[in-house]
C-alpha positions as CSV (number, residue, x, y, z in Angstrom):
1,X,-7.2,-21.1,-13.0
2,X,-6.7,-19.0,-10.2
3,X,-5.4,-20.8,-6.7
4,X,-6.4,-20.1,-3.5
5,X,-3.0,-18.8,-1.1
6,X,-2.7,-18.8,2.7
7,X,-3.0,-14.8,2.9
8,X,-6.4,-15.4,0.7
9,X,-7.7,-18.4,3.4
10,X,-6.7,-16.6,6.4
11,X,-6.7,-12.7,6.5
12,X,-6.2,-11.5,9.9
13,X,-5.5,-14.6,11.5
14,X,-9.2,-15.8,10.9
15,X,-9.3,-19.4,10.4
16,X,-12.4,-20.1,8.2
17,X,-14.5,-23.2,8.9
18,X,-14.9,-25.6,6.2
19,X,-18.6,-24.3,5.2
20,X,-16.7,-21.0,4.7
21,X,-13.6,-22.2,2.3
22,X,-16.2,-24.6,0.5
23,X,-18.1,-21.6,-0.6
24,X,-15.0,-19.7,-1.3
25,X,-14.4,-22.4,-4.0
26,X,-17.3,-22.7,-5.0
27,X,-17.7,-18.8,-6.3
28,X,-14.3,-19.4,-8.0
29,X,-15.2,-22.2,-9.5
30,X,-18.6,-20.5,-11.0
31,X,-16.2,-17.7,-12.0
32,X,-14.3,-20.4,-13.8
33,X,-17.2,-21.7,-15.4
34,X,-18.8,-18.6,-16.6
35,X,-15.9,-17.8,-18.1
36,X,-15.9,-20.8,-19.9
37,X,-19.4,-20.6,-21.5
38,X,-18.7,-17.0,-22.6
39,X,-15.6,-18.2,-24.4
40,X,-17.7,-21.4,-25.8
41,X,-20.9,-19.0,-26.8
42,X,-18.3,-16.9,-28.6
43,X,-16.6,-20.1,-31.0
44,X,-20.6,-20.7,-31.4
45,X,-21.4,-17.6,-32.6
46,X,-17.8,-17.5,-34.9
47,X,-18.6,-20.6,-36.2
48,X,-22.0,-20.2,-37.5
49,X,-20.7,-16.9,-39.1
50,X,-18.5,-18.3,-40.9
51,X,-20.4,-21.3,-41.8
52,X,-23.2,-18.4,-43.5
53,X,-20.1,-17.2,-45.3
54,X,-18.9,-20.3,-46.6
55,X,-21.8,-22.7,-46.8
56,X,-19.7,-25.3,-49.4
57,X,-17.1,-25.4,-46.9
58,X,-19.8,-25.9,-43.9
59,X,-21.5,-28.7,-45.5
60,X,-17.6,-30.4,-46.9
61,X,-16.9,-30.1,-43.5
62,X,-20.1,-31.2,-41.6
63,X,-20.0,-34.4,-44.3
64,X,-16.5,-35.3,-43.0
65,X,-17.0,-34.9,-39.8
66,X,-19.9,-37.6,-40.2
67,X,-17.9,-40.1,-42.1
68,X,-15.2,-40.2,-39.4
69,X,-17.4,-40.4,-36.5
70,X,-19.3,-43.0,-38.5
71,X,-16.3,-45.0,-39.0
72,X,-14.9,-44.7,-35.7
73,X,-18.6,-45.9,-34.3
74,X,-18.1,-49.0,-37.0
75,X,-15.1,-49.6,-35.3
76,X,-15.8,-49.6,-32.1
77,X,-19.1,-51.6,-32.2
78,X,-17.4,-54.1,-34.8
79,X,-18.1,-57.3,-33.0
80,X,-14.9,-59.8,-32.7
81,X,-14.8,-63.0,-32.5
């Protein structure tokens, strides 16, 4: 994640006002997002390819997945006395 410097906040010796520098980080923080739902949308797309490739494998793992977060949720709802 990129950081803000001094030279960045004030070029020119202009001191921005706080409406300024909030929307400063708020572009570089939709920069940062965007960049993160590319990347996610990417796995997405990589994982359903590969999933059409290997549909036993898909479904093994798809099964497993639901018997640990079905034992986990047993776990933590397990009432105790």
């Amino acid at each position: 994640m990129e950081t803000l410097t001094t030279n960045e906040l004030q070029p020119n010796g202009y001191t921005p006002d706080f409406r300024t520098l909030s929307h400063n980080v708020g572009e570089k923080v939709g920069v940062v997002a965007s960049e993160f739902a590319d990347t996610a949308s990417e796995y997405v797309v990589a994982g359903r390819q590969y999933v059409k490739q290997n549909p036993e494998k898909g479904m093994m793992f798809a099964a497993l997945a639901g018997v640990v977060a079905g034992s986990l949720l047993t776990l933590a709802l397990r009432r105790r006395p």
